[in-house]
DRENTIGU-432666 format. One record per residue: residue in three letters; x, y, z negated of N, C-alpha, C in turn; residue number from 1. Coordinates in Angstrom, 1 decimal, m for minus. Atoms other than C-alpha are relative to their C-alpha. Layout:
{'ALA', {X, Y, Z}, {X, Y, Z}, {X, Y, Z}, NUM}
...
! end
This chain:
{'UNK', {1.0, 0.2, 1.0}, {m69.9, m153.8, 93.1}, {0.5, 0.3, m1.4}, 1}
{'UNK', {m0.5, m0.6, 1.9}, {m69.5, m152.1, 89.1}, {m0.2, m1.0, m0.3}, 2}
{'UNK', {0.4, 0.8, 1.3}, {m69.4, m153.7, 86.2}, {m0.6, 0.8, m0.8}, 3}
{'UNK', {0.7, m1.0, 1.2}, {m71.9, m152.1, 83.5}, {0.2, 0.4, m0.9}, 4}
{'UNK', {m1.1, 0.5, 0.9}, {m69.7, m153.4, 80.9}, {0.9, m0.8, m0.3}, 5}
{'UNK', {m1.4, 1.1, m0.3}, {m66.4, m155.1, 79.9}, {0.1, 0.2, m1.7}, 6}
{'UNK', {m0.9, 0.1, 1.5}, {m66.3, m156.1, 76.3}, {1.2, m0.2, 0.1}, 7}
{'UNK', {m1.8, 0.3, 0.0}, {m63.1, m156.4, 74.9}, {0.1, m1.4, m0.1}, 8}
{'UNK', {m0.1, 1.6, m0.7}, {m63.7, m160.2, 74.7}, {0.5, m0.1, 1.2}, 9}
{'UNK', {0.1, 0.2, m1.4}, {m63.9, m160.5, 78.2}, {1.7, 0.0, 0.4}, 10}
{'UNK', {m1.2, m0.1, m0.4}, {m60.2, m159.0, 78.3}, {0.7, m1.3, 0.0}, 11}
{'UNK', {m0.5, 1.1, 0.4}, {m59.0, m161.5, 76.4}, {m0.3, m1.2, 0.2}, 12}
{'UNK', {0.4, 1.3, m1.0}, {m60.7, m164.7, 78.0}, {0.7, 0.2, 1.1}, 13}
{'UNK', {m0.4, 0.2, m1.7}, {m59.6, m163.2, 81.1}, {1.6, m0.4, 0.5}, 14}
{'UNK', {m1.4, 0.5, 0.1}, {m55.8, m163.5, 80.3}, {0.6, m1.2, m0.3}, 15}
{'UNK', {m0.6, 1.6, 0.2}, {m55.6, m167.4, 79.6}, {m0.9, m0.6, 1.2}, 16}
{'UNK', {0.9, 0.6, m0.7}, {m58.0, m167.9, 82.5}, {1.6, m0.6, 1.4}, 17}
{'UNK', {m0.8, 0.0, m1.2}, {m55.8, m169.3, 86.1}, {m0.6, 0.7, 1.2}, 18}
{'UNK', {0.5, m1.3, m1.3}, {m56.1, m167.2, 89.4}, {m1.4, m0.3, 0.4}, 19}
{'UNK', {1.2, 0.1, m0.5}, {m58.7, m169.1, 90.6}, {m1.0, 0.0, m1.0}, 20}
{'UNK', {1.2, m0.4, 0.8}, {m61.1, m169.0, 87.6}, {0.0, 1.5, m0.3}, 21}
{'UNK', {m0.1, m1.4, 0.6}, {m59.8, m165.3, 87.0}, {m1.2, 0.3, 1.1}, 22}
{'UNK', {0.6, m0.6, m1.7}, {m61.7, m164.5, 91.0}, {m1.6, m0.5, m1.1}, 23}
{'UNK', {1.7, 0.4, 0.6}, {m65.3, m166.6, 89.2}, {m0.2, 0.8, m1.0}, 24}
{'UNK', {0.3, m0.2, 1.7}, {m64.8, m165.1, 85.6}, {m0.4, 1.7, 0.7}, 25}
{'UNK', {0.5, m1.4, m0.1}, {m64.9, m161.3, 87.3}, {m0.8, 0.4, 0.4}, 26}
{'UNK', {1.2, m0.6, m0.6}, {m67.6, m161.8, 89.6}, {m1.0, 0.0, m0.8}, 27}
{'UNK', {0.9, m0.2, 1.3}, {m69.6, m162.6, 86.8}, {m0.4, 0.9, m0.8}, 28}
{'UNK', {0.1, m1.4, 1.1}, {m69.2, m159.4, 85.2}, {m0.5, 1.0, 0.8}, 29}
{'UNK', {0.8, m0.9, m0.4}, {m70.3, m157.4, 88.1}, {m1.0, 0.2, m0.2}, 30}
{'UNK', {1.7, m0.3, 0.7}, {m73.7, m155.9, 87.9}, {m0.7, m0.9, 1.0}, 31}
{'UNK', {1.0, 0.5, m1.0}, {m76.6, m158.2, 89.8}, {0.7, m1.3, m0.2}, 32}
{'UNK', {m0.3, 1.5, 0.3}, {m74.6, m161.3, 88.9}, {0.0, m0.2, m2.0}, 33}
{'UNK', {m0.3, 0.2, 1.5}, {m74.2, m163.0, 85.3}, {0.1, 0.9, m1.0}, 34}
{'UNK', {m0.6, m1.3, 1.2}, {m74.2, m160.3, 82.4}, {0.8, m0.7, m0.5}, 35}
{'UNK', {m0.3, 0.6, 0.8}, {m71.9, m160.2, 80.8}, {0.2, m0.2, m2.0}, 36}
{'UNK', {0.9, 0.2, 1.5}, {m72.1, m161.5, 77.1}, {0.6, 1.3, m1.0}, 37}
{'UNK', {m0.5, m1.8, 0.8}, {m72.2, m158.7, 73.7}, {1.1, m0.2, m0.7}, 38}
{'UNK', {m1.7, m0.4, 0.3}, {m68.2, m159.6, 73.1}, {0.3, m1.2, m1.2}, 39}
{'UNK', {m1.1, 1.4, 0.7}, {m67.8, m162.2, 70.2}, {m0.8, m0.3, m0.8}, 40}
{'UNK', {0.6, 1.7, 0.4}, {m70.3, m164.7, 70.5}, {m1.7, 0.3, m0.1}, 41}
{'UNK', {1.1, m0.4, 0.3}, {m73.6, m163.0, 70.0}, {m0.4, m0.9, m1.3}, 42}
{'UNK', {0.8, 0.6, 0.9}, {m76.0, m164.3, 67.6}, {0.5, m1.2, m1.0}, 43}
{'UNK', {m0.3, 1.6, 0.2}, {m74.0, m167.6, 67.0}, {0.7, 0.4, m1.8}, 44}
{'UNK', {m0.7, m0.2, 1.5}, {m71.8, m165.7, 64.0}, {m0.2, 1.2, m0.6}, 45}
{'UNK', {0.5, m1.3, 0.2}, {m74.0, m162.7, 62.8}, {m0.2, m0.3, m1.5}, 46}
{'UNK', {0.7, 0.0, 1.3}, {m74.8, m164.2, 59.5}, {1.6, m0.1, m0.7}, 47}
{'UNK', {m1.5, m0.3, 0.7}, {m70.8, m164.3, 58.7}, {0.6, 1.1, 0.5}, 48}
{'UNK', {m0.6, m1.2, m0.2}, {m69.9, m161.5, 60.3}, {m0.9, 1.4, m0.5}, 49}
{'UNK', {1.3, m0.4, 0.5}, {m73.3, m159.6, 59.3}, {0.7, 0.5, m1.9}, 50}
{'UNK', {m0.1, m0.6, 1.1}, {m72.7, m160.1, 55.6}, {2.0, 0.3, m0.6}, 51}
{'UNK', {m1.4, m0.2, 0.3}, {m68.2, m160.0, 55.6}, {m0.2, 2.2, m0.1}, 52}
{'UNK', {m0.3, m1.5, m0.3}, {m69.1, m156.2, 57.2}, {m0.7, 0.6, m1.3}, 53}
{'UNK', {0.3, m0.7, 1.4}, {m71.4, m155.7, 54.1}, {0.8, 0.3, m1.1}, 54}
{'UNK', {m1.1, 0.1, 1.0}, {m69.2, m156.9, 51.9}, {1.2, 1.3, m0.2}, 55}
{'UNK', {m1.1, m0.9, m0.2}, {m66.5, m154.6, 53.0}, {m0.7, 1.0, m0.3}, 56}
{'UNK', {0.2, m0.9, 0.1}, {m68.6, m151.7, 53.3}, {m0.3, 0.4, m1.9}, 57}
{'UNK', {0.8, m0.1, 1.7}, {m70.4, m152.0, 49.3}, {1.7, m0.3, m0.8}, 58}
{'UNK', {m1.2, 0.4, 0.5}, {m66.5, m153.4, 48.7}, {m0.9, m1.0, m1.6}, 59}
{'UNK', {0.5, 1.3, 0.4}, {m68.6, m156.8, 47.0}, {m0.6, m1.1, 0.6}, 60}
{'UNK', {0.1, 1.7, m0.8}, {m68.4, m160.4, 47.1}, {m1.0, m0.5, m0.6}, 61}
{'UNK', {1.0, 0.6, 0.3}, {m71.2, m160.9, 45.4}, {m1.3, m0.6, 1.5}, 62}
{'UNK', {0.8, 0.4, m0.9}, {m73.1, m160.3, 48.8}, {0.3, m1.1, 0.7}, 63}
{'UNK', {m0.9, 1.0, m0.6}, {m70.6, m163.1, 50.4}, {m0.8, m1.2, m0.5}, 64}
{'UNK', {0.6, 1.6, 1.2}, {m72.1, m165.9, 47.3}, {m1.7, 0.0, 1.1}, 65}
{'UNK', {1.6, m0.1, m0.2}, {m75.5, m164.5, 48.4}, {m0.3, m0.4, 1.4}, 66}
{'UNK', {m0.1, 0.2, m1.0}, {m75.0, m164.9, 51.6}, {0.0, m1.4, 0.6}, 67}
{'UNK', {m0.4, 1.7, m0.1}, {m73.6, m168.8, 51.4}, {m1.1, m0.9, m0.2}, 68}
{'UNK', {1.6, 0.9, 0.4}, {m76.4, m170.0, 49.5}, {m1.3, 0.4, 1.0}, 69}
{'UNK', {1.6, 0.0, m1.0}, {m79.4, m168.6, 52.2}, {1.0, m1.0, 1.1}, 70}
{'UNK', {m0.4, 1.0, m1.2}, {m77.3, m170.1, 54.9}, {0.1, m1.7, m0.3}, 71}
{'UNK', {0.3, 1.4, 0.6}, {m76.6, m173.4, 52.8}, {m1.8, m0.6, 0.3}, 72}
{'UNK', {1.5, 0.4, m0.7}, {m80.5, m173.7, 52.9}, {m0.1, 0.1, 1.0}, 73}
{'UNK', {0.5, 0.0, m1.0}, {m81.2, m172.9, 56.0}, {1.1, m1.7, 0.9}, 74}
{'UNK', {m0.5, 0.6, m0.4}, {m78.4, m175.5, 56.7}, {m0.9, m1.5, m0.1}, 75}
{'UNK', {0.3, 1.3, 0.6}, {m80.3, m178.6, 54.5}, {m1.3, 0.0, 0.7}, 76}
{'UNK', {1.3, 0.1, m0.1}, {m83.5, m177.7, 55.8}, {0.0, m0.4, 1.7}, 77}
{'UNK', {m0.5, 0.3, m1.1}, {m82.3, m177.9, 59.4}, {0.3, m1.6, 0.7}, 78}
{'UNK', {m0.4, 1.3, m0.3}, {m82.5, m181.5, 61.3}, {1.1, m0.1, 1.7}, 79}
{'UNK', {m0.5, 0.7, m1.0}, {m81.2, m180.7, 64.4}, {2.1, 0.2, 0.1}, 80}
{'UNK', {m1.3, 0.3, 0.5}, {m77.0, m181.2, 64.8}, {0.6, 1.7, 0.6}, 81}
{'UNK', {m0.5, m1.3, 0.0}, {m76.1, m178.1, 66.8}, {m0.2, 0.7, m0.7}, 82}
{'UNK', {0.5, m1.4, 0.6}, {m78.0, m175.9, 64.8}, {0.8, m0.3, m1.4}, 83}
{'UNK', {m0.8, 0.0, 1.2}, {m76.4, m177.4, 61.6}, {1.6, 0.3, m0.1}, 84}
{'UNK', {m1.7, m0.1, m0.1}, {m72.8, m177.3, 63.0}, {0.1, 1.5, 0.2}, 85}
{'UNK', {m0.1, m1.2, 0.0}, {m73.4, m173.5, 63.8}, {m0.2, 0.7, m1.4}, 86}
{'UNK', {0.5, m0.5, 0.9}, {m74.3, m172.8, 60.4}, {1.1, m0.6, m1.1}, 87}
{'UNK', {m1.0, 0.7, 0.9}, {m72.0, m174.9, 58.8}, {2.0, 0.6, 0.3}, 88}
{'UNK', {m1.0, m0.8, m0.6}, {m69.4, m173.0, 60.8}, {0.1, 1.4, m1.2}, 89}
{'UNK', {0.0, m1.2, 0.9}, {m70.5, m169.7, 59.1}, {0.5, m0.2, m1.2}, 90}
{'UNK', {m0.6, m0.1, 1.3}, {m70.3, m171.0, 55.8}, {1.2, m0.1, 0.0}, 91}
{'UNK', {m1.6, 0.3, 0.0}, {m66.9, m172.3, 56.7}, {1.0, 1.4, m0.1}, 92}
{'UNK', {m0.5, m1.2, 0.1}, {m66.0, m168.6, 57.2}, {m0.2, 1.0, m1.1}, 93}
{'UNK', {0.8, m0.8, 1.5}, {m67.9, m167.0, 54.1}, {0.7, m0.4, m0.9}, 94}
{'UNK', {m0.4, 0.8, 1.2}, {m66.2, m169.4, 52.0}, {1.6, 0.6, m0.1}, 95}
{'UNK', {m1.1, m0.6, 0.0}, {m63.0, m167.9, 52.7}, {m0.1, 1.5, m0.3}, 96}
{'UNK', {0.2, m1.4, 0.5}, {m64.2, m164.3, 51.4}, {m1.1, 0.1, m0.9}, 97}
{'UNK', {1.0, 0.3, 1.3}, {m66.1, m165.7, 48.2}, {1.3, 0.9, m1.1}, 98}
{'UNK', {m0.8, m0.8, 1.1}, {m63.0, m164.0, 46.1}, {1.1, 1.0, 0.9}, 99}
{'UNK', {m1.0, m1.0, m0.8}, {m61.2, m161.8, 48.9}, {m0.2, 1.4, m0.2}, 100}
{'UNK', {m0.4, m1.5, 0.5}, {m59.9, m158.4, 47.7}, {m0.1, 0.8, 1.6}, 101}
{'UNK', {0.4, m0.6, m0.5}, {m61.7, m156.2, 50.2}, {0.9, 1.3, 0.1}, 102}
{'UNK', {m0.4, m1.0, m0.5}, {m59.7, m153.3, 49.5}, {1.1, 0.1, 0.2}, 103}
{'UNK', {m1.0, m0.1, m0.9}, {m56.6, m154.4, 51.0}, {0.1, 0.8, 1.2}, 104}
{'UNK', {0.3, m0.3, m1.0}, {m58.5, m153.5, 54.1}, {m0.6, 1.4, 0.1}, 105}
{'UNK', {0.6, m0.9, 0.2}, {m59.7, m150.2, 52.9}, {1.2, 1.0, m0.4}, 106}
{'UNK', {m0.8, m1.1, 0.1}, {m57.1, m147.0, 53.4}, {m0.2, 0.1, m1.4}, 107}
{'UNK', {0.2, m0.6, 1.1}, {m58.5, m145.6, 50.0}, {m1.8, m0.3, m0.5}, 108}
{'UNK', {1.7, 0.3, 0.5}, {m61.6, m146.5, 48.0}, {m0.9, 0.7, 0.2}, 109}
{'UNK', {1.4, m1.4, m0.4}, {m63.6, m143.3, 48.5}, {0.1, 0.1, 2.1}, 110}
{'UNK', {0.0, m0.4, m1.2}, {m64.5, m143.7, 52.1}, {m1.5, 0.3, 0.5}, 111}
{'UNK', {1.0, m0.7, m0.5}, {m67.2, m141.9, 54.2}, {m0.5, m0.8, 1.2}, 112}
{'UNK', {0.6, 1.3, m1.1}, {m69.3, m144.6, 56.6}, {m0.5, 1.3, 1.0}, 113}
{'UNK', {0.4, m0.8, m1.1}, {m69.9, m142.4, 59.9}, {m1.0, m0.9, 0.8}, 114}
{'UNK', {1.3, 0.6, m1.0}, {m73.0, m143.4, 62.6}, {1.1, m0.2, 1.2}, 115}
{'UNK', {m0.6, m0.1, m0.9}, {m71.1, m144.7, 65.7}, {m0.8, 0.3, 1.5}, 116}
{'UNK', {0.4, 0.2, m1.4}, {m71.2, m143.4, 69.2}, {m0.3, m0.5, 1.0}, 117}
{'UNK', {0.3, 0.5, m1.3}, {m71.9, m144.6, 72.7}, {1.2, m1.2, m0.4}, 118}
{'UNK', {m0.8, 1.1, 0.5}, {m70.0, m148.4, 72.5}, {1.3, 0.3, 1.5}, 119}
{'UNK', {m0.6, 0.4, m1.1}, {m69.0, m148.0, 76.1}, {0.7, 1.1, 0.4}, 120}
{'UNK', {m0.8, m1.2, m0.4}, {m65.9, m145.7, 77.0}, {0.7, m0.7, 1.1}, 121}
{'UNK', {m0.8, 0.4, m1.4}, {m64.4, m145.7, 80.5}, {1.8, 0.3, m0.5}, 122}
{'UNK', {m1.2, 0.2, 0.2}, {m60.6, m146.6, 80.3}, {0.2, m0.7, 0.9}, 123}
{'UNK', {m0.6, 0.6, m1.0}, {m58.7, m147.3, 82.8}, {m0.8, m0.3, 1.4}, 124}
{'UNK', {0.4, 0.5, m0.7}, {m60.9, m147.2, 85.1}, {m1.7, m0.9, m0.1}, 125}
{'UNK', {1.3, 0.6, 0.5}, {m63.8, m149.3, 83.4}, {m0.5, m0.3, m1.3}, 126}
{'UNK', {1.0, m0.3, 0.7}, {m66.3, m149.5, 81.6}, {0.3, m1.1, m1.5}, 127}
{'UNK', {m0.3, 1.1, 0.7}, {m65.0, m150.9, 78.3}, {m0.9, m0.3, m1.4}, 128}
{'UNK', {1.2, m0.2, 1.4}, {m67.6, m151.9, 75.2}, {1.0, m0.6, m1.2}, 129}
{'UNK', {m0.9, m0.2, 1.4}, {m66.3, m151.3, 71.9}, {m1.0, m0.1, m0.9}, 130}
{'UNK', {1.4, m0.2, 0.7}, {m68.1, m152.4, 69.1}, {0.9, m0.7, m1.4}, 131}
{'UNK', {m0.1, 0.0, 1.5}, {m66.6, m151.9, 65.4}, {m1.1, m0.1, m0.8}, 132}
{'UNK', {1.6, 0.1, 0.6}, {m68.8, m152.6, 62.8}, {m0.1, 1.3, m0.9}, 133}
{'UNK', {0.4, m1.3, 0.5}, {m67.7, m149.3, 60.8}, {1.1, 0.7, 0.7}, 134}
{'UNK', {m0.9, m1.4, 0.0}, {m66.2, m145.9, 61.1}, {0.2, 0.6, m1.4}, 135}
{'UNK', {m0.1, m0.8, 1.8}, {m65.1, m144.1, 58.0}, {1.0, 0.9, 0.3}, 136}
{'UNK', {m0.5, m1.5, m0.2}, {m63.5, m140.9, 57.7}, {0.5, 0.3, m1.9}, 137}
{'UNK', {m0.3, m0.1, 1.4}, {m61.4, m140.2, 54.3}, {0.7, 1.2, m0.3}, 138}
{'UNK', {m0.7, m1.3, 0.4}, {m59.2, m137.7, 52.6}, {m0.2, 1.4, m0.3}, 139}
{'UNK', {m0.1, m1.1, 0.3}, {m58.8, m134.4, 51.8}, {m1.2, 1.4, 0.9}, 140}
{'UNK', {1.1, m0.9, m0.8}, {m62.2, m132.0, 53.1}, {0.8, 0.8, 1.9}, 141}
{'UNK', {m0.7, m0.7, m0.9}, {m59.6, m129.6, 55.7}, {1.1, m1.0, 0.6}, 142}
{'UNK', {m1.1, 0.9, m0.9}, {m57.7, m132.5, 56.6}, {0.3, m1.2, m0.2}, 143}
{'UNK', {0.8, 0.8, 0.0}, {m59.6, m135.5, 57.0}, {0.6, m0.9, 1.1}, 144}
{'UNK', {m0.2, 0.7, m1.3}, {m58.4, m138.7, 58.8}, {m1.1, m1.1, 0.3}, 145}
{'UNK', {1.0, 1.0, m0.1}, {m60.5, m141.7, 60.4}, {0.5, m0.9, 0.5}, 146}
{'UNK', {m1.0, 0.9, m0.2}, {m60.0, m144.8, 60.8}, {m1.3, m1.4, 0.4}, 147}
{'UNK', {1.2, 1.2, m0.3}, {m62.7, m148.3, 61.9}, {0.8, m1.7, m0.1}, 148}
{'UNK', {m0.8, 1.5, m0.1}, {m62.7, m151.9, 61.4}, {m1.0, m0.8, 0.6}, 149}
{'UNK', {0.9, 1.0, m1.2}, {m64.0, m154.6, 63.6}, {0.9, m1.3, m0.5}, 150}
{'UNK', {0.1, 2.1, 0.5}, {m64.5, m158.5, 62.0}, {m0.4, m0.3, 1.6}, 151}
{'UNK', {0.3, 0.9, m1.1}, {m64.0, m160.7, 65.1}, {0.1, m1.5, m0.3}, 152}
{'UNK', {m0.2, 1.0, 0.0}, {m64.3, m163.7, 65.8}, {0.0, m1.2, 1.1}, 153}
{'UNK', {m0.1, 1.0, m1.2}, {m63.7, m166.9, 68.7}, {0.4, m1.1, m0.9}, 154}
{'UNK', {m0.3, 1.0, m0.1}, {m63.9, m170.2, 68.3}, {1.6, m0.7, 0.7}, 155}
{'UNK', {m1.6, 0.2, m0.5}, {m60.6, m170.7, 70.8}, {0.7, 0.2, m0.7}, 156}
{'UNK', {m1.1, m0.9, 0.2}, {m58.7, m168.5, 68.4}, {0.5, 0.8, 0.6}, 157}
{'UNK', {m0.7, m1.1, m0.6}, {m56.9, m165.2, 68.6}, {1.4, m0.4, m0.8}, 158}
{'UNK', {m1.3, m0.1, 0.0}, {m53.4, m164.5, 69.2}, {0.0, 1.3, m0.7}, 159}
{'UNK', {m0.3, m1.7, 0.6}, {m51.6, m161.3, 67.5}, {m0.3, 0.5, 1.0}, 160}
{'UNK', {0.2, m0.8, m1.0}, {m51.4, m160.2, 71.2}, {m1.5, 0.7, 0.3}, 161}
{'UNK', {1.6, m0.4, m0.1}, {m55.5, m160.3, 71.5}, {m0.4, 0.6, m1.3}, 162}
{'UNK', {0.6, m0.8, 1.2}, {m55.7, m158.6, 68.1}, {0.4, 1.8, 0.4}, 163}
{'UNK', {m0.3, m1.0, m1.4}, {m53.8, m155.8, 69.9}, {m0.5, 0.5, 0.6}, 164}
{'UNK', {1.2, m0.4, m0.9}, {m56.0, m155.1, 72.7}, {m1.0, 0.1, m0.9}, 165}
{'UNK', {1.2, m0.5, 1.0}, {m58.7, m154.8, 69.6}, {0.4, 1.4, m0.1}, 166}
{'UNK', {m0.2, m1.1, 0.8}, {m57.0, m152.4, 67.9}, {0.7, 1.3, 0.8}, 167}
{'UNK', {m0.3, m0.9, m0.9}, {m55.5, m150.4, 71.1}, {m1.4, 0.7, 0.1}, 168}
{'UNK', {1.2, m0.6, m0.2}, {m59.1, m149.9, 72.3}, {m1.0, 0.8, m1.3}, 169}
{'UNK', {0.5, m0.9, 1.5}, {m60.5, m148.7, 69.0}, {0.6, 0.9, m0.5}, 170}
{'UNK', {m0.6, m1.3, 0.0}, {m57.7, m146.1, 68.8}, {m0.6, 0.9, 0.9}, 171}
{'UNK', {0.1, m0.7, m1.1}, {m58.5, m144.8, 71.9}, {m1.9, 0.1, m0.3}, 172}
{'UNK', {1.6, m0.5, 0.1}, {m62.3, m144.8, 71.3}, {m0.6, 0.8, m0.9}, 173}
{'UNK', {m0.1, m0.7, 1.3}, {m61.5, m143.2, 68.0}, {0.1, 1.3, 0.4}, 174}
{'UNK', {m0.9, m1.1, m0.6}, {m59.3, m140.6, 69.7}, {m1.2, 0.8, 1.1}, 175}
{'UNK', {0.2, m0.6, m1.1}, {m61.4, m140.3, 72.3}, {m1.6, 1.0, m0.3}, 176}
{'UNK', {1.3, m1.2, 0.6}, {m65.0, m138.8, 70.1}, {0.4, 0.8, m1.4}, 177}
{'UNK', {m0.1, m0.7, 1.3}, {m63.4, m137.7, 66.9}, {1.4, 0.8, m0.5}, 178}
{'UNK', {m1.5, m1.0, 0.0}, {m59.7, m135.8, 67.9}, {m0.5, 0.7, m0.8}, 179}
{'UNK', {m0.5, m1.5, 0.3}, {m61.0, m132.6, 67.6}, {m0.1, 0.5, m1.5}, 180}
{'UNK', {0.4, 0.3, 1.5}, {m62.2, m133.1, 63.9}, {0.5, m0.4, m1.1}, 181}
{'UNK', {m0.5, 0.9, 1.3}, {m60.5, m135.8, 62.2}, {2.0, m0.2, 0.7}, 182}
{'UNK', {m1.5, 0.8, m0.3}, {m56.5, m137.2, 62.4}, {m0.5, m1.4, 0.5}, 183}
{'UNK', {0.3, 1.0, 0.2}, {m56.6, m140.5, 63.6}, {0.8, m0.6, m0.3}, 184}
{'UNK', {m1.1, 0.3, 0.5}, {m54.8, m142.5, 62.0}, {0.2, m1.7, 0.4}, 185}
{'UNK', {m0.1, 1.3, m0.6}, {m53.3, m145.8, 63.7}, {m0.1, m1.0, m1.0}, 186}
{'UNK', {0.0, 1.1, 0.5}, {m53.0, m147.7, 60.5}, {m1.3, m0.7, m0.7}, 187}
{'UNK', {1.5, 0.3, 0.7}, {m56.9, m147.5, 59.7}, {m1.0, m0.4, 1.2}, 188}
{'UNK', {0.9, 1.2, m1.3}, {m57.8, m149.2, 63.1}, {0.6, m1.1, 0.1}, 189}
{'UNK', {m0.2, 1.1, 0.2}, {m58.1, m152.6, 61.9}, {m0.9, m1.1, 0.9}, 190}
{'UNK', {0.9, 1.1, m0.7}, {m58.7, m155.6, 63.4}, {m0.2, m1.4, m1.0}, 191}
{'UNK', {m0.4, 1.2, 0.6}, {m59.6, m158.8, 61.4}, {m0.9, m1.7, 0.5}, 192}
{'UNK', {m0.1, 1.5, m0.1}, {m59.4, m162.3, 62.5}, {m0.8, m0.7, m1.1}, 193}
{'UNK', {0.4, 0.7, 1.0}, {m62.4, m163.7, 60.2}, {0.5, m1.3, m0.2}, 194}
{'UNK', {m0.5, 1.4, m0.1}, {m61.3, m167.4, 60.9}, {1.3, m0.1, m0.7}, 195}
{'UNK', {m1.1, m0.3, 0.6}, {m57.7, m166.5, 59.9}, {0.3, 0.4, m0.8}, 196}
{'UNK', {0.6, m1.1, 1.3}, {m58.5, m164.0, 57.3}, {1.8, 1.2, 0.8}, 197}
{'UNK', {m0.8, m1.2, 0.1}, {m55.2, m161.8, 59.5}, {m0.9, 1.6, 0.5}, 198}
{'UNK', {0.4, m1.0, m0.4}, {m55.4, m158.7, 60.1}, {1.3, 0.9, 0.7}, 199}
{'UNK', {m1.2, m0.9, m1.1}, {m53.4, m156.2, 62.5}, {m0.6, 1.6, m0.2}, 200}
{'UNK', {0.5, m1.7, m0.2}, {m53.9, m152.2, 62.8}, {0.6, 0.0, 1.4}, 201}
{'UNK', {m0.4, m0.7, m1.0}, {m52.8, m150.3, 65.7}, {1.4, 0.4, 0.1}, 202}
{'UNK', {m1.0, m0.4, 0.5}, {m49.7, m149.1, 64.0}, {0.6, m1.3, 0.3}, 203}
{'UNK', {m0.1, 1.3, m0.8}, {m48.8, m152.7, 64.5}, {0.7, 0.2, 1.7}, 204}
{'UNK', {m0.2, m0.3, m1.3}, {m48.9, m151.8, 68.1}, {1.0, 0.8, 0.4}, 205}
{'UNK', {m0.9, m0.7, m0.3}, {m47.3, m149.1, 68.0}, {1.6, 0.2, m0.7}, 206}
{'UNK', {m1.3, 1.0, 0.8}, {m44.3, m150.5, 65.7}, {0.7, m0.8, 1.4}, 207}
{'UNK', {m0.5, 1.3, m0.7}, {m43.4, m152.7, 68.2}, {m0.2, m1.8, 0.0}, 208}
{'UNK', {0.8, 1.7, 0.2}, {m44.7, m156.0, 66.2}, {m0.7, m1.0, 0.9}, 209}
{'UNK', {1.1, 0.2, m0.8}, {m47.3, m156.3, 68.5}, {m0.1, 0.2, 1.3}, 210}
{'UNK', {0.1, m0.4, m1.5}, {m46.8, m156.2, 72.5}, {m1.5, 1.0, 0.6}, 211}
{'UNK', {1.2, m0.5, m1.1}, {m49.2, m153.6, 74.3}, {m0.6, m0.6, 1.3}, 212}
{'UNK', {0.0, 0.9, m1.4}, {m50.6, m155.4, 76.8}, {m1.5, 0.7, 0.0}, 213}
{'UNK', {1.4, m0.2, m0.6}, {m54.4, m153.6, 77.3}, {0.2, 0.7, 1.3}, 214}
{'UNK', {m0.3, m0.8, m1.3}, {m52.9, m151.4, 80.0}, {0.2, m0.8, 1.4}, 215}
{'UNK', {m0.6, 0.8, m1.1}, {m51.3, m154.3, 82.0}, {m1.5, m0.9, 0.1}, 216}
{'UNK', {1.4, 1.3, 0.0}, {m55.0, m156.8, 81.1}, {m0.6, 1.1, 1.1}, 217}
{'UNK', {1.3, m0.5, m0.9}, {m57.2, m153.7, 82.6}, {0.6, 0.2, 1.2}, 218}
{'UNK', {m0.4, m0.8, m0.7}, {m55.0, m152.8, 85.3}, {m0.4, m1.5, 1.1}, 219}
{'UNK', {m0.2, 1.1, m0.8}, {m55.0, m157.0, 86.8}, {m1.5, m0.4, m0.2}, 220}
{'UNK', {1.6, 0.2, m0.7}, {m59.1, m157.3, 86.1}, {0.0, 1.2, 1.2}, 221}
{'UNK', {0.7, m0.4, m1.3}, {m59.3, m154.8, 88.7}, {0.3, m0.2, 1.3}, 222}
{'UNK', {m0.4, 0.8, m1.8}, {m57.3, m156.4, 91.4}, {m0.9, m0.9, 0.0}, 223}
{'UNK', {0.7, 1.1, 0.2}, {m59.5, m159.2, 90.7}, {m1.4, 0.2, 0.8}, 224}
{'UNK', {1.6, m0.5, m0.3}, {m62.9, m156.8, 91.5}, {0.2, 0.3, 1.6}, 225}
! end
């Protein structure tokens, strides 16, 4: 039985899980049982990760302030407790990118926002969903590199190693629709840890810093299937 899709979450849950929940956590993902979910968290952290990706793109914090204050209301106006602690979470993350210099994260100020492709690229075998929030393409007209960044986020926390597997797979998804065109350039596939405020590239990866481990994660979900 396939899987439809394998966010890159999923990878990363699946490597702290034990044998016997690894066998429950895969069948889940086949098709005709449990979908599985859109990779980090759905809905629950869209209004912090929603306006961080603005932020970054417009490179302003103003949208961050603007952002704190609707959720603040929506927070006061709110009686029931989950729904306040979800919200109160967000701000918790906003609040840490009310004065955060955006263009650390930005190769070069002049960048070019691209439309992204199909999310789901086969690797390794399966079906993996990839879902940066931008693509951008910069430099010189005849010799142009690209590079994407993807705001995550988990409650459990990420390791460097699960920042890694972000930023492997978004090389490779980079590489894999925009070779023949652009350079890709490993150090503009970023990953950033909203909760943490780190951030990792790929270069990272390929430095050595950072253990490769997506090759050995996809290779032990499929004994699993």
């Amino acid at each position: 039985m396939a899987i439809e899709k394998l966010p890159v979450k999923k990878l990363v849950e699946f490597r702290r899980l034990s044998k016997p929940r690894k066998v429950t956590f895969t069948n889940k993902l086949k098709v005709g049982r449990k979908p599985a979910s859109a990779g980090d968290g759905g809905n629950y952290w869209v209004r912090s990760l929603s306006a961080i990706s603005k932020a970054f793109k417009e490179n302003d914090n103003s949208i961050i302030i603007d952002k704190i204050e609707e959720v603040s209301d929506l927070y006061n106006l709110n009686q029931r407790s989950q729904t306040k602690r979800m919200y109160k979470r967000n701000i918790d993350i906003l609040s840490k990118y009310k004065d955060f210099d955006f263009t650390q994260l930005r190769p070069t100020a002049d960048l070019k926002f691209l439309s992204k492709p199909n999310s789901i690229l086969e690797m390794g075998g399966l079906p993996v969903q990839i879902l940066p929030q931008h693509i951008f393409s910069y430099g010189a007209e005849n010799n142009q590199s690209i590079g994407g960044i993807w705001f995550i986020v988990w409650q459990d926390g990420f390791k460097p190693s699960d920042l890694g597997i972000y930023s492997e797979t978004l090389f490779r998804y980079l590489s894999s629709y925009y070779s023949k065109d652009y350079i890709i350039n490993p150090a503009a596939c970023i990953i950033v840890d909203v909760t943490s405020l780190e951030s990792i590239s790929y270069k990272d990866v390929l430095n050595g810093e950072i253990p490769s481990i997506l090759d050995d994660t996809m290779k032990s979900v499929k004994e699993y299937l």
